[in-house]
C-alpha positions in Angstrom: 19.4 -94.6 -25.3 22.2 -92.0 -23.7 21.5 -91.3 -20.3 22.4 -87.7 -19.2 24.1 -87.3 -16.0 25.0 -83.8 -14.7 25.7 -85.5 -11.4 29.1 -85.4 -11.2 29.4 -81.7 -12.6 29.6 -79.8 -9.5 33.1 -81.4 -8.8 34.5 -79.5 -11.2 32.5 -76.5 -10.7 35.8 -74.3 -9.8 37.4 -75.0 -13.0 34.2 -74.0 -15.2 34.5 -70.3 -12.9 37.9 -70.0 -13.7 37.6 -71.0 -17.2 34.9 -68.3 -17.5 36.8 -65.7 -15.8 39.8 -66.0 -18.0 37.2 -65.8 -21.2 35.5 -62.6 -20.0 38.9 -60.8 -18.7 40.2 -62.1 -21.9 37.3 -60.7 -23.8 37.9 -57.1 -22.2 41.6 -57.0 -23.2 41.2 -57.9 -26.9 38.3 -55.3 -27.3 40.0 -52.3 -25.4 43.2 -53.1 -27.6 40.9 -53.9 -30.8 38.7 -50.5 -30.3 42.2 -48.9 -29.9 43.5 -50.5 -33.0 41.0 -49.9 -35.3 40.1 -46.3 -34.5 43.4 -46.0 -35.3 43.3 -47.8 -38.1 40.2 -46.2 -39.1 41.8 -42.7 -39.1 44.5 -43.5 -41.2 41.8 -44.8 -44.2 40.6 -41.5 -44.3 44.1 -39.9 -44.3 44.7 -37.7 -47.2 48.1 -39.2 -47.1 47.9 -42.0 -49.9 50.8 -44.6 -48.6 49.3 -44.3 -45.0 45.4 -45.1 -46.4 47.5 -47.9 -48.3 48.7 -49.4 -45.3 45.9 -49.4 -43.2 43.8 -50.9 -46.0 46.1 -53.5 -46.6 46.2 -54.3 -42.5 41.9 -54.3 -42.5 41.9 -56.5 -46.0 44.5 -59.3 -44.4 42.8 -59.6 -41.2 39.5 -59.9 -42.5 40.0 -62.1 -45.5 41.8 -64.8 -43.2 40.6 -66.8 -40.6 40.8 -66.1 -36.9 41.5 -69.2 -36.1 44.7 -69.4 -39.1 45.8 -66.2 -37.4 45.9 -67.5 -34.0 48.0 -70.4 -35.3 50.6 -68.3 -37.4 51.0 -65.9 -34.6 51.5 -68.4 -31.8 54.0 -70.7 -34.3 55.6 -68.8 -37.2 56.0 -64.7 -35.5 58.4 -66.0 -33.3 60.3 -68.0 -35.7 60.5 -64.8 -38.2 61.5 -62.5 -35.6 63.3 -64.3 -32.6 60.9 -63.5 -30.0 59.0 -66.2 -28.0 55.9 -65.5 -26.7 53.5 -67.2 -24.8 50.4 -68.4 -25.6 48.2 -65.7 -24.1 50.4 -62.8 -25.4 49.7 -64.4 -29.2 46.1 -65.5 -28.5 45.9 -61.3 -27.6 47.6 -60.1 -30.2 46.0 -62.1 -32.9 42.6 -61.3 -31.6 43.2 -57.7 -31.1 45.0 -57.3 -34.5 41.8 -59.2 -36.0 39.3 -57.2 -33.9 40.7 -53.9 -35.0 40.4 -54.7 -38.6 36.7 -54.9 -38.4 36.6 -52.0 -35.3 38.7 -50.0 -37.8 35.4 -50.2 -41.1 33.2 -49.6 -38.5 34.1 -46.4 -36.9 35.5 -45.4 -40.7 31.9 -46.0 -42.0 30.5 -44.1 -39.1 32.9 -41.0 -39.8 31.9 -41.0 -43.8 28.3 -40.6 -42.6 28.5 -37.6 -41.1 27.7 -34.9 -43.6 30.4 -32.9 -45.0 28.9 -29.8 -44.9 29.6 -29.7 -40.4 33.4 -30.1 -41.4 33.7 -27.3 -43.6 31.5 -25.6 -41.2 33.6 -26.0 -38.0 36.9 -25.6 -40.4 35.2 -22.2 -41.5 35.0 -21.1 -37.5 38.5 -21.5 -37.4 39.0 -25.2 -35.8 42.1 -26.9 -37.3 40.7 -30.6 -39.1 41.9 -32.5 -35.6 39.6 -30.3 -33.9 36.6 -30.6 -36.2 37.3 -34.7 -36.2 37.5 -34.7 -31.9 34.6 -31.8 -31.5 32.3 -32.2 -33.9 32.5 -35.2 -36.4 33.1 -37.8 -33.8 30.8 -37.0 -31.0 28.2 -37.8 -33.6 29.9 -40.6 -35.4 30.0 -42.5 -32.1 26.3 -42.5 -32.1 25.6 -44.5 -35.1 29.1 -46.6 -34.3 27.9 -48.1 -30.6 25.3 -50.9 -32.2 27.5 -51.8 -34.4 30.8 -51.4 -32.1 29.0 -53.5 -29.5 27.7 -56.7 -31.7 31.6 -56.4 -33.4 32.6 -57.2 -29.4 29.9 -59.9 -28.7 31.2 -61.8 -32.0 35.3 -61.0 -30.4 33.9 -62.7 -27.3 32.6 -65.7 -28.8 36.0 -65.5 -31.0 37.8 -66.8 -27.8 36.7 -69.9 -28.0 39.2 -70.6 -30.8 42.0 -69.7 -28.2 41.6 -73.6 -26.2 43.6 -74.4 -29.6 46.2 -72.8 -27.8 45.8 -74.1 -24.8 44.6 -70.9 -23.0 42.5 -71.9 -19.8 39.5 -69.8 -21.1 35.8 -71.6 -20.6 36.5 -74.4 -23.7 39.7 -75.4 -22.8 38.6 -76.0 -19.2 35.8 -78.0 -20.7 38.0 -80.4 -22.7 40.4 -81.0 -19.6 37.3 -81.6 -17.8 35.6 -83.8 -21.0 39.2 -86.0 -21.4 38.6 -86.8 -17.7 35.2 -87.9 -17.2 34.4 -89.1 -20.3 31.1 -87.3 -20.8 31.3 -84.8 -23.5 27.4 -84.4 -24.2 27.2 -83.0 -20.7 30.0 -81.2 -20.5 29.9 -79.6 -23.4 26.0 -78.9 -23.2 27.1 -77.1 -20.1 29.9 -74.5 -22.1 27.3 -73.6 -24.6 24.5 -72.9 -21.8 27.4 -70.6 -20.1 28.2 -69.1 -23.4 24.4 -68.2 -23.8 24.1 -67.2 -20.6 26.5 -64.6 -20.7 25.9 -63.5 -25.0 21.9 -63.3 -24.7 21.5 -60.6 -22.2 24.4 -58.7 -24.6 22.5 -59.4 -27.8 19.2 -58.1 -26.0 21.3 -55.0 -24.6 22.3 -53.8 -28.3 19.0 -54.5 -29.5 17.5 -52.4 -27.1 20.1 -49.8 -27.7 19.5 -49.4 -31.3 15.8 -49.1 -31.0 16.9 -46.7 -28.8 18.8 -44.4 -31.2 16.7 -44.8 -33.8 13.8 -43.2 -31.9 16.2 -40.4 -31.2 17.1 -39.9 -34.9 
């Protein structure tokens, strides 16, 4: 029978820190950039300019009809041979994740904007407001409302999502784990560990959105 030993665990405890450090600072990056992406994104799918509602479809179908982890891989291995730039591993692992974040940022906050009855639009066009105006006063400030539970379990899955980056050998929680896996030779524990910190740190988030939708729904 396999005999668990966390003994030797606290040796390494600097490198489980760091590792979690880089995977919550990366976290924050790739969802600032994603939310930045796809309200972009989002925008121009409801553009009454056809080629630039063709484009951002076509970015939101690639990204979410492929897999992160493909993505990561292409963009750390074949962008640089395409276009002559090198990049490190961290700048790919971002951009892939951002890119990939925004695609699904970019249906939500579009979905949130379509629910929004019409009728406040023509309304707020009608009291002179130009349709940039109507979007920023009116049509987002309630759009954002029915977007944050949605927006916030979008970032919890982008958080888990890093993970994938130890493939690249990004020093985020995993990666440290492996290092620290190859050298001991006790993978049960170590990895039991990295999926305690990883519930550690999603649970109280799942439980925060929960709360927050039961929240909004009450104030419906």
């Amino acid at each position: 029978m396999y005999q668990w030993d966390f003994s030797f665990i606290w040796s390494y405890r600097w490198l489980f820190v760091n590792g979690t450090v880089v995977t919550l600072l990366f976290t924050v990056g790739i969802v600032v950039l994603g939310l930045a992406v796809g309200l972009l994104a989002g925008l121009l799918r409801l553009s009454r300019l056809a080629p630039l509602r063709w484009l951002a479809q076509a970015y939101v179908e690639v990204f979410r009809c492929t897999p992160v982890l493909v993505q990561l891989v292409w963009f750390y291995y074949a962008l640089p041979i395409l276009t002559g730039i090198e990049m490190s591993a961290i700048t790919a692992a971002t951009l892939a994740l951002s890119l990939y974040g925004g695609a699904f940022y970019a249906e939500i906050i579009r979905g949130g904007i379509n629910s929004i009855e019409t009728g406040q639009t023509e309304a707020a066009l009608a009291l002179g407001m130009t349709p940039a105006q109507s979007m920023r006063r009116i049509v987002l400030p309630q759009a954002l409302k029915r977007m944050v539970p949605p927006l916030m379990n979008q970032s919890i899955i982008q958080l888990k999502n890093t993970s994938l980056v130890s493939v690249l050998a990004v020093p985020d929680l995993l990666y440290q784990g492996q290092a620290v896996a190859h050298d001991t030779y006790r993978p049960l524990e170590i990895y039991s560990l990295v999926a305690v910190i990883y519930f550690v740190i999603l649970f109280p988030l799942t439980l925060l959105v929960g709360r927050l939708e039961r929240r909004l729904s009450r104030a419906d």
